[in-house]
N, C-alpha and C positions, 0 to 999 in steps of 0.2 A: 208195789213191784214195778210198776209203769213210770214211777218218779226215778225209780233206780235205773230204769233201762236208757231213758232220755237222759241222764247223767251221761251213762255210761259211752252212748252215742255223739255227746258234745263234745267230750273229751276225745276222742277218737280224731274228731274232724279238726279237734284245735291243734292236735299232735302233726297231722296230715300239712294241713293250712303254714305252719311252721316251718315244716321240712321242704316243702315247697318254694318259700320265699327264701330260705337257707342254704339250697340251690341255685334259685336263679340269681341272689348278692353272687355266689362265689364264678357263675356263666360273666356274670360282669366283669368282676375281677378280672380274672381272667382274661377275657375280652379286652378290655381297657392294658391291661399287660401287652397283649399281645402286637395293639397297636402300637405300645410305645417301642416295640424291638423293630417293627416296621420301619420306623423313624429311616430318612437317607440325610445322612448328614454332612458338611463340608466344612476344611478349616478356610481361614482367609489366604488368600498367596498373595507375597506381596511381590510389585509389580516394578517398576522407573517407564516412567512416561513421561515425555514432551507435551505439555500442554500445546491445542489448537487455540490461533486466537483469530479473530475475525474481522476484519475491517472492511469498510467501503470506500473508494476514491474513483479518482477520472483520470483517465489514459490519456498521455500526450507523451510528444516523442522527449528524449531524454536533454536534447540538441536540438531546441526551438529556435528562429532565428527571423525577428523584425526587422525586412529588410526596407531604406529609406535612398532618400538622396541628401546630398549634402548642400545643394542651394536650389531656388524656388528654380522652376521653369515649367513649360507646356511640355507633358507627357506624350509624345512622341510615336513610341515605338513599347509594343505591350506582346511577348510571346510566349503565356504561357495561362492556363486555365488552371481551376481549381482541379486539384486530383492530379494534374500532370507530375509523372517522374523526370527529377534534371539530373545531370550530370555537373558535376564541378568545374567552374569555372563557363559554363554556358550562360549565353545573354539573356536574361530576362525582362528586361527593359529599360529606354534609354528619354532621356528627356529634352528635350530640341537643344543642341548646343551651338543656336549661333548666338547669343550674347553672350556664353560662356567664354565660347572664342575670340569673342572680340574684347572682351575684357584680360583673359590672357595678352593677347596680343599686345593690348595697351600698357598694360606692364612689363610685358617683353622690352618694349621701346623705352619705359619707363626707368625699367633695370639698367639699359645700355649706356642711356645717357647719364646717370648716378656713377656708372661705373668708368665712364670718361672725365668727368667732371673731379673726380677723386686721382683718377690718372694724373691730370692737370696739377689739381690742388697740392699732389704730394712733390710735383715737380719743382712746383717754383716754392713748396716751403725747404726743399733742398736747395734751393737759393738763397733761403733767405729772403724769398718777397714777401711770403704770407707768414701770418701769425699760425702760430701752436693751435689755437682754437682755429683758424680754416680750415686746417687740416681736421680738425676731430668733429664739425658739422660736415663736411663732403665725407667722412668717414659713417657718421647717423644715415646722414641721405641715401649714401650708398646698400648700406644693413636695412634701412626699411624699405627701398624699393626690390631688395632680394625678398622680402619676407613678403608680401605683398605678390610678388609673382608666385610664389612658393604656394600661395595660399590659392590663388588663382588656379595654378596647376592640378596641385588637391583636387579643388570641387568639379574642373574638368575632367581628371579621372573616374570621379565618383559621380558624373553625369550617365554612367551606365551602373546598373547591377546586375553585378555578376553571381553565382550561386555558390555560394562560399564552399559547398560539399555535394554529396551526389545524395539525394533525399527526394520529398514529394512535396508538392504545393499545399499547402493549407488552408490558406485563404488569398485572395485578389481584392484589393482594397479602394483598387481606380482603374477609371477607363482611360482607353486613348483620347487625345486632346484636352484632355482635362488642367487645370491648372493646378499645381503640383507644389506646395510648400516645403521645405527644406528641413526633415526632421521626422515627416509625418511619414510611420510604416504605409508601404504599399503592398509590400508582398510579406505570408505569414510560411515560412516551409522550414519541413522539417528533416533533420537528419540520421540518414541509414547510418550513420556512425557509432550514435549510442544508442540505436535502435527505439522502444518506446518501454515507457515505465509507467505504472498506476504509482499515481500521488493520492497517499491518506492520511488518518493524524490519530494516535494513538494517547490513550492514559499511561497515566505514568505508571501505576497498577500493571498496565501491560508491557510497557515500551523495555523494563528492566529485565523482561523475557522473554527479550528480540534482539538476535543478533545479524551480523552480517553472514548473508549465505545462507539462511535458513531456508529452505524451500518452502513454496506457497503453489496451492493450486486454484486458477482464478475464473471468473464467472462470469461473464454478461450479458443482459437483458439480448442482445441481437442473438446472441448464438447459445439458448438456453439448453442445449444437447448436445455443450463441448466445452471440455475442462481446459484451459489453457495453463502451462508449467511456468513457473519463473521463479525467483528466489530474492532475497532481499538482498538491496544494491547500495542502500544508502541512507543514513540514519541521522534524523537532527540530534545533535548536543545542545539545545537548546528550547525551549518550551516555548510555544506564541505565547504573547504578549498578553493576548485577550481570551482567550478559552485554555490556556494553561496543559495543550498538549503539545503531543511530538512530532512531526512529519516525518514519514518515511516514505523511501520511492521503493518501487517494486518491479525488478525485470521482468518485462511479460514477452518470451517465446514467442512469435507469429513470422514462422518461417514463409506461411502462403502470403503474408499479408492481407489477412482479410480485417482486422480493427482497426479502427477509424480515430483519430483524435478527438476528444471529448467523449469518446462510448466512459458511461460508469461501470464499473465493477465489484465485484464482492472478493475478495481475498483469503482464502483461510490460509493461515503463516503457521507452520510445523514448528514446532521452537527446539531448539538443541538442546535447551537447560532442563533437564532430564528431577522430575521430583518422585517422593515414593508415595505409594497406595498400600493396599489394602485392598484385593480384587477378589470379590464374588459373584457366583453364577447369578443370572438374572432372575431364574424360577424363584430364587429364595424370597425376592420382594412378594409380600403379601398385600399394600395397600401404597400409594405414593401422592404427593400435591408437591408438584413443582419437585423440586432437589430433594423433598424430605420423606425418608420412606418409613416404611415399617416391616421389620422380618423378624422370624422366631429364634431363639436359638436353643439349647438342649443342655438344661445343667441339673442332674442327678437323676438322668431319667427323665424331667419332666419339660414339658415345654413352657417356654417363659417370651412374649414379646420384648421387641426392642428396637430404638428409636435411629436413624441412622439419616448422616446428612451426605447425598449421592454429590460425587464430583464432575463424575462423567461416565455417560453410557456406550460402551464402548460392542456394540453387537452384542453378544448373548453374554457378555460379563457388565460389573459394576465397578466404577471405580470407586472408594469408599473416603472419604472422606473423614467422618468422626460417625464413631456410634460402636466401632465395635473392635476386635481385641486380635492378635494372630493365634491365641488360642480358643476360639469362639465355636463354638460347633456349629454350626448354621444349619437349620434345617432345610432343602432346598426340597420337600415334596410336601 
């Protein structure tokens, strides 16, 4: 009777035991259901965006100008410092012209007499006293002591320099009384005319997604807490020779003038050429190394990972590159 009861009691707790675990599978279910309707999900919107592209170069004015003389002499007369602003057509310096003068002069004299001597010569070959060739040497003599004055006159004009435009000094290259070679810049200034541009040099990967006019907003190390505006002014058609890029200049805005020639800069160039995406919210990234992310997406109820190469982050969106579909569910919670 006792073997009958403990049957009777085994059985009981295996029927219990059952119904219990029968229960809590179907609390799972359930459960696991319930999360998947949770799910918040997003499709891709597709986007057209101007890629940014990013260069570094060095600022000089646009209208640089190595200013020299045209024949040796002692440096004279020197009025103007680095940083000074000129005006056009002011003196900046002149270099002693008394042998210039006296060299003029000497061909002044030089000119006169060629040109009396030629007087003569034509006279009496209208007579018939001189030959056909006297005339055409007093005619040489004549032609090279003009050109010889001519040249003289030149380098005494160019014994002063004058400031080609109204701009700033860049650099001062000599002192007073110094002795002064014919060729060699003395003064380095630069012109208000074309204002100043950042020179940098671009891939060819990039350069085919830079046009004229693109707006750029620029950087430099002196003034790390102020964006300077400019836009692109001008574009090599041609690659350097040796690194196989492209130059472009950059107008860079500086209305107070406060940038200096030679400051470096950093560029980002808005590009006009407009390409498409694939844009999703940021939450949806679950894991990321460098450009390559990982996010879920939602196909028949269930969630499935997926592998996705980012283009660009653009605040709380992605720009999507490859990895995923316009009809992708994305789970972004």
């Amino acid at each position: 009777m006792k073997i009958i009861l403990k049957s009777i009691i085994a059985i009981v707790l295996l029927i219990t035991f059952s119904c219990k675990k029968t229960n809590t599978n179907k609390e799972i279910v359930i459960q696991q259901k319930t999360v998947e309707q949770n799910y918040i999900t997003e499709k891709p919107e597709k986007v057209s965006y101007g890629n940014e592209i990013t260069a570094t170069g060095s600022l000089s004015y646009k209208n640089e100008y190595q200013l020299s003389f045209m024949s040796n002499g002692i440096l004279n007369y020197l009025n103007v410092d680095e940083g000074d602003f000129v005006k056009k057509g002011q003196i900046l310096a002149r270099i002693n012209q008394t042998s210039v003068k006296v060299m003029t002069d000497r061909l002044t004299l030089s000119y006169d007499k060629a040109k009396r001597d030629y007087t003569r010569v034509e006279a009496l070959y209208k007579d018939q006293v001189v030959t056909l060739e006297n005339l055409q040497n007093a005619k040489t003599g004549l032609d090279n002591a003009r050109l010889q004055l001519e040249s003289a006159q030149f380098s005494k004009q160019h014994a002063t320099i004058l400031a080609p435009s109204s701009g700033r000094i860049q650099s001062v290259l000599a002192q007073e009384n110094e002795m002064i070679q014919a060729g060699n810049p003395i003064i380095i200034m630069g012109s208000n005319k074309g204002g100043k541009v950042l020179k940098t040099n671009l891939a060819d990967i990039d350069i085919v997604n830079v046009k004229k006019k693109d707006l750029c907003h620029i950087q430099f190390d002196a003034f790390p807490n102020k964006i300077f505006e400019g836009y692109v002014s001008g574009i090599s058609s041609n690659a350097d020779r040796y690194t196989g890029t492209y130059e472009i200049e950059i107008y860079v805005k500086d209305s107070e003038n406060r940038l200096k020639s030679g400051f470096i800069g950093e560029a980002t160039i808005q590009s006009k050429i407009k390409k498409e995406y694939l844009q999703i919210p940021i939450e949806a990234l679950v894991s990321a190394d460098k450009m390559i992310g990982k996010i879920n997406i939602l196909i028949e109820g269930e969630k499935m990972p997926k592998t996705i190469k980012i283009a660009k982050i653009l605040g709380e969106k992605l720009l999507i590159l490859d990895g995923v579909s316009k009809n992708d569910e994305i789970i972004i919670n």
